[in-house]
C-alpha positions in Angstrom: 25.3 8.3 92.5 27.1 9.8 89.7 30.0 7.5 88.3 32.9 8.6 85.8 33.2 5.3 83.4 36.6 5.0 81.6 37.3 2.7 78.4 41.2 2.6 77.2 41.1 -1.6 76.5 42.2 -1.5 73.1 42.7 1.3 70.6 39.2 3.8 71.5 39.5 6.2 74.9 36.3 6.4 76.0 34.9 8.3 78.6 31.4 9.0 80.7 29.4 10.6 82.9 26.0 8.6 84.6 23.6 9.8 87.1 21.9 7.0 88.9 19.1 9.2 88.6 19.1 11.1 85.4 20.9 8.4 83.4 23.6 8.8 80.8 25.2 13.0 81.3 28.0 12.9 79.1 30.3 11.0 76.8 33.8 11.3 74.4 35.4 9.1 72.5 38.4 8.9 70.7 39.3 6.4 68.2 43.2 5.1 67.3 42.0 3.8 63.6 43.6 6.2 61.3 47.1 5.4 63.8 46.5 2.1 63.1 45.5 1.2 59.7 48.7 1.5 58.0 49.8 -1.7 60.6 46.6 -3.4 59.4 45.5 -3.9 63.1 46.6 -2.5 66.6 49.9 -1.9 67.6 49.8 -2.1 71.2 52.7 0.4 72.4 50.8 3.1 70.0 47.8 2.6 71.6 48.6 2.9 75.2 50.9 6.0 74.5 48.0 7.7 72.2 45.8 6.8 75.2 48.1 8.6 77.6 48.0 11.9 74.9 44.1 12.0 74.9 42.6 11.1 78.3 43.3 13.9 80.3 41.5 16.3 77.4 38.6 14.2 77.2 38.3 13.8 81.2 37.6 17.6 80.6 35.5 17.7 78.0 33.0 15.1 79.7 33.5 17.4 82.8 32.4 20.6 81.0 29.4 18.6 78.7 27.7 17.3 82.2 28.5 20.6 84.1 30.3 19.1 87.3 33.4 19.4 88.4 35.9 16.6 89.4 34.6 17.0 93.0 30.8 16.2 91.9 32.4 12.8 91.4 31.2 9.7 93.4 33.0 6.8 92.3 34.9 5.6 89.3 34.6 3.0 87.3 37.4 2.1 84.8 38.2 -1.2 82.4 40.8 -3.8 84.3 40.1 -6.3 81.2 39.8 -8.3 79.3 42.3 -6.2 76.8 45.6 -4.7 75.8 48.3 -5.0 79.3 50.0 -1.5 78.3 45.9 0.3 76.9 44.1 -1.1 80.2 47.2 0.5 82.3 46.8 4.0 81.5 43.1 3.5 82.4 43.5 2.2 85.5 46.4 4.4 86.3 44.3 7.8 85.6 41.0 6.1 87.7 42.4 4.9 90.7 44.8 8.2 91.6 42.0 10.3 90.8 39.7 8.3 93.0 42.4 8.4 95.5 42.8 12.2 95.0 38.9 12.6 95.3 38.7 10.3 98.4 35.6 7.8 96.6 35.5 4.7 96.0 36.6 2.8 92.3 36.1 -0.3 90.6 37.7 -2.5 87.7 34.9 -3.3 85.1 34.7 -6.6 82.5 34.8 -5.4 79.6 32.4 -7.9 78.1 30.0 -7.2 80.7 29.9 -3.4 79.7 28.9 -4.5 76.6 26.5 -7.0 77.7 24.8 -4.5 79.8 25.0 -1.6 77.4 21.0 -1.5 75.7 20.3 -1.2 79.1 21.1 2.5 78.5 18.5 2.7 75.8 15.0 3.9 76.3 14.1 0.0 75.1 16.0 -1.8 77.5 15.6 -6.1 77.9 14.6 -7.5 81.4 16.3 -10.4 82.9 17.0 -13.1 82.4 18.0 -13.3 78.4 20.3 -14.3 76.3 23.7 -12.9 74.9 25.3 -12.9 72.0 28.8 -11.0 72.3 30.6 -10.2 69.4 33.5 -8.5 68.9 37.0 -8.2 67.3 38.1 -10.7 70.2 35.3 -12.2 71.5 32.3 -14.4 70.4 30.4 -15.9 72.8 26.7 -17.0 73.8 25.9 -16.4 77.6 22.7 -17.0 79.4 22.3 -13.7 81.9 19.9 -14.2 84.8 21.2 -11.0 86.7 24.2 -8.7 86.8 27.2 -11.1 87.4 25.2 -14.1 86.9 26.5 -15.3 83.7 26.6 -18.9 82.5 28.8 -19.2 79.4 26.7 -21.6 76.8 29.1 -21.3 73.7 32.6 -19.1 72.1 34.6 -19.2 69.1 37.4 -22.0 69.3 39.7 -20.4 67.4 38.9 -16.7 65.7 36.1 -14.4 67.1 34.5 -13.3 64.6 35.1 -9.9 64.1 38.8 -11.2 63.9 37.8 -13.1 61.0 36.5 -9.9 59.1 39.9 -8.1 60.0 41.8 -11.0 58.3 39.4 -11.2 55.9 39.3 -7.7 54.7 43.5 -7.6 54.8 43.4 -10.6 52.6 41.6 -8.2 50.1 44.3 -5.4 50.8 40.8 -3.4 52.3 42.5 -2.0 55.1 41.4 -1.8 59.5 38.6 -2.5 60.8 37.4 -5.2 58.4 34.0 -5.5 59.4 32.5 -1.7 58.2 34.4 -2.2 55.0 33.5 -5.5 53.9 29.8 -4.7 55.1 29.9 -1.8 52.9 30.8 -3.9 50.3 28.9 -6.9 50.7 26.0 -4.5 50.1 27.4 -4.3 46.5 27.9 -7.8 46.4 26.0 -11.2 45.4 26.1 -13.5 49.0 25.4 -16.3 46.7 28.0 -15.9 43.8 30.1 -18.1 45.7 30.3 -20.9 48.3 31.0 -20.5 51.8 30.6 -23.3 54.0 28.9 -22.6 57.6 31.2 -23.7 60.2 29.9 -26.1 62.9 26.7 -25.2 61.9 26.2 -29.2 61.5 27.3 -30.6 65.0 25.9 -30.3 68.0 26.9 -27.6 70.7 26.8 -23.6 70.8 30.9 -23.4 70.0 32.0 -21.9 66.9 34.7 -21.9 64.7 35.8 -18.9 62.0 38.7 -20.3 61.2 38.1 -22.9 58.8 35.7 -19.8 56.6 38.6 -17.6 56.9 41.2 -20.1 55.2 38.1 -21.0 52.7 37.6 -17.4 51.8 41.8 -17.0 51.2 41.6 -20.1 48.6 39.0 -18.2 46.9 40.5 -14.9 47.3 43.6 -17.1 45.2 42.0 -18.1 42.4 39.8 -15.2 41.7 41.0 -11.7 40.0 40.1 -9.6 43.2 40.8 -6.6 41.2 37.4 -6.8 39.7 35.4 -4.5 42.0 32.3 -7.7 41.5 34.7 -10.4 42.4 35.4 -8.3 45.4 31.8 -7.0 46.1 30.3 -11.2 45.7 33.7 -12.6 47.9 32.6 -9.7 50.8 28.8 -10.6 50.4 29.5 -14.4 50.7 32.3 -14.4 53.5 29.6 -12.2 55.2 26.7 -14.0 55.2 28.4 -16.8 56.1 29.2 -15.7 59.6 25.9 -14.1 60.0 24.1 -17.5 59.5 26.4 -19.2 61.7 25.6 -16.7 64.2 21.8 -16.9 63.9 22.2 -20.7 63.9 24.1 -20.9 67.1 21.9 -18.4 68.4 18.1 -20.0 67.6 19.7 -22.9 69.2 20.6 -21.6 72.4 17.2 -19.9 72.3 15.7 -23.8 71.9 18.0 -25.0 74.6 17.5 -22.3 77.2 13.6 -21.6 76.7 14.5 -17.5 77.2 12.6 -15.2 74.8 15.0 -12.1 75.0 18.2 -11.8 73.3 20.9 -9.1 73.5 23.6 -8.9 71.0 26.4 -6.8 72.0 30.0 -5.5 70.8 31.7 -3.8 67.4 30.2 -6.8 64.7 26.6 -5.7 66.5 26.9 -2.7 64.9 26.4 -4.8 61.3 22.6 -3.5 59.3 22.7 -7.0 57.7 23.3 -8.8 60.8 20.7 -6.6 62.4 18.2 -7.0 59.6 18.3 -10.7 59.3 18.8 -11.7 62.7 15.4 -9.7 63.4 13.8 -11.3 60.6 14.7 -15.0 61.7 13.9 -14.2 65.2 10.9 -12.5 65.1 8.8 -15.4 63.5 9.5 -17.4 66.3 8.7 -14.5 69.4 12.0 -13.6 70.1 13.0 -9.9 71.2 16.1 -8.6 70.3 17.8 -5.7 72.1 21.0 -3.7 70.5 22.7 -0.6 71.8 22.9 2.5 69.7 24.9 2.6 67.0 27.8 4.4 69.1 28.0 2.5 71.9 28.7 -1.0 69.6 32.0 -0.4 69.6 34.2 0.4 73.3 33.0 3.2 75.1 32.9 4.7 78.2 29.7 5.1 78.3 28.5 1.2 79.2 31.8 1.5 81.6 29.8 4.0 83.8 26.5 2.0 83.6 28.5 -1.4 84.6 30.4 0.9 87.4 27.7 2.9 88.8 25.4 -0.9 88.9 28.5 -2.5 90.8 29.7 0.9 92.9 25.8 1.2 94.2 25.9 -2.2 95.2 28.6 -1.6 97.7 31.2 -3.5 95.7 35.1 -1.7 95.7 38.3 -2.2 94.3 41.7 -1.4 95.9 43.5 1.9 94.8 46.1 -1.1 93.2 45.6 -0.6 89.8 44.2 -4.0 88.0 44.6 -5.1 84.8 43.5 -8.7 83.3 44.3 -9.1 80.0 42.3 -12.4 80.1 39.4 -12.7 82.6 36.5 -15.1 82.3 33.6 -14.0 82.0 31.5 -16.5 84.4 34.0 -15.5 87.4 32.0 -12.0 88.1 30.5 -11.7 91.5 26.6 -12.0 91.6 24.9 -8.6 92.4 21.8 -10.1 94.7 
């Protein structure tokens, strides 16, 4: 089966071609940060009308890179949500007239679950069941995975996902959108233990988190310190860094004790962080635990893991309506089971 996977949740179109037998075909992707950064985050309307300007091109592009032609098609996958109303609209808009056109079958994906399922696209791919750690610039959550759809949520953020925090973080130091690639750039200058960051929730019982309360820590300190020293800067990014990385690794080795699974995937944009890579490796390899990441490229949204969710759910027999869907918020836990 040969799926066309479509990504417009937030500011990246992303599109892709998989082959149920020869894998991964084709993909584009278009990112929306330079239209963006001036705002210091996304402007929704911008995003949904740069979406509109850049689909149809890259539609053809993935086209031409795989060799087929619209008609080689058999089924659609596209992102219904979580994400941007006006972004997940021009998606769904573009999927489910051209499935209708094409007479095959489509299918709103989560957009968590894409990127919980995207190492599966990588030659080292985790079995199930395992644990997840999804991290993104509006998510962070810890979900035990026994199959395709059969997700229990074991922790989240209460307040500010994560990579939220290193967007508000980074504007605080007039650094500019996305946060987290600058102030990991950074950080690498830096000294993590210049300075004191506290390690939220790290002390109480549970798999929640909180960013939060580091966030308003690091803005005290950005106020007394003279940021416009490049060290000040490089120790504040190194501290606030580390910080949320051994929060994360906490919270993590103790889902691993509560859950007994030896497998952990750690998905979305902050994934895509070499010193949360590196030490979350380190920590987790002492005690036998595998850790599976998706390529660099396919951290961030993408329509690449759109097709893999798609074409799992579409060769299961599951369909949506040609009614386009769009959830801006949609639990996680309330995906149907693939048996």
């Amino acid at each position: 089966m040969i799926v066309l996977g479509i990504e417009t949740s937030c500011d990246e179109t992303g599109l892709a071609i998989y082959d149920g037998e020869k894998g991964l075909l084709a993909h584009e992707l278009y990112s929306q940060v330079r239209l963006h950064a001036d705002f210091g985050g996304v402007v929704p309307e911008l995003a949904s009308r740069d979406h509109i300007r850049k689909i149809l091109p890259l539609l053809d592009r993935v086209l031409d890179n795989s060799n087929l032609k619209k008609e080689n098609l058999d089924g659609i996958a596209y992102t219904a949500g979580p994400g941007l109303a006006g972004s997940l609209m021009v998606g769904g808009a573009i999927a489910t007239s051209l499935a209708f056109a094409l007479n095959i079958p489509v299918i709103g994906i989560h957009h968590m679950e894409a990127h919980l399922l995207s190492p599966m696209l990588e030659e080292k791919a985790p079995s199930f069941p395992f644990l997840a750690l999804l991290v993104s610039g509006g998510h962070t959550q810890i979900v035990s995975v026994r199959g395709i759809g059969d997700y229990e949520l074991l922790g989240e953020s209460l307040d500010d996902a994560a990579g939220e925090a290193f967007d508000k973080v980074a504007k605080l130091l007039g650094l500019g959108y996305p946060g987290g690639p600058i102030i990991g750039e950074l950080a690498d200058k830096g000294n993590y233990k210049k300075y004191h960051f506290p390690r939220p929730m790290t002390d109480k019982p549970g798999l929640d988190m909180s960013f939060s309360g580091l966030k308003t820590h690091t803005r005290n300190l950005i106020n007394e310190q003279d940021i416009k020293i490049p060290e000040v800067k490089h120790d504040i990014c190194a501290g606030f860094q580390e910080a949320v990385i051994d929060t994360l690794i906490t919270k993590c080795k103790r889902a691993i004790e509560q859950t007994g699974l030896n497998s952990l995937v750690i998905a979305g944009g902050v994934s895509a962080n070499h010193r949360l890579r590196k030490k979350m490796n380190d920590t987790l390899k002492q005690i036998g635990i595998n850790v599976f990441y998706s390529r660099l490229e396919f951290c961030t949204d993408n329509g690449a893991m759109i097709a893999y969710a798609g074409h799992a759910r579409l060769s299961n027999g599951e369909r949506s309506t040609v009614a386009i869907e769009t959830r801006p918020r949609w639990p996680l836990d309330t995906l149907r089971e693939i048996k």
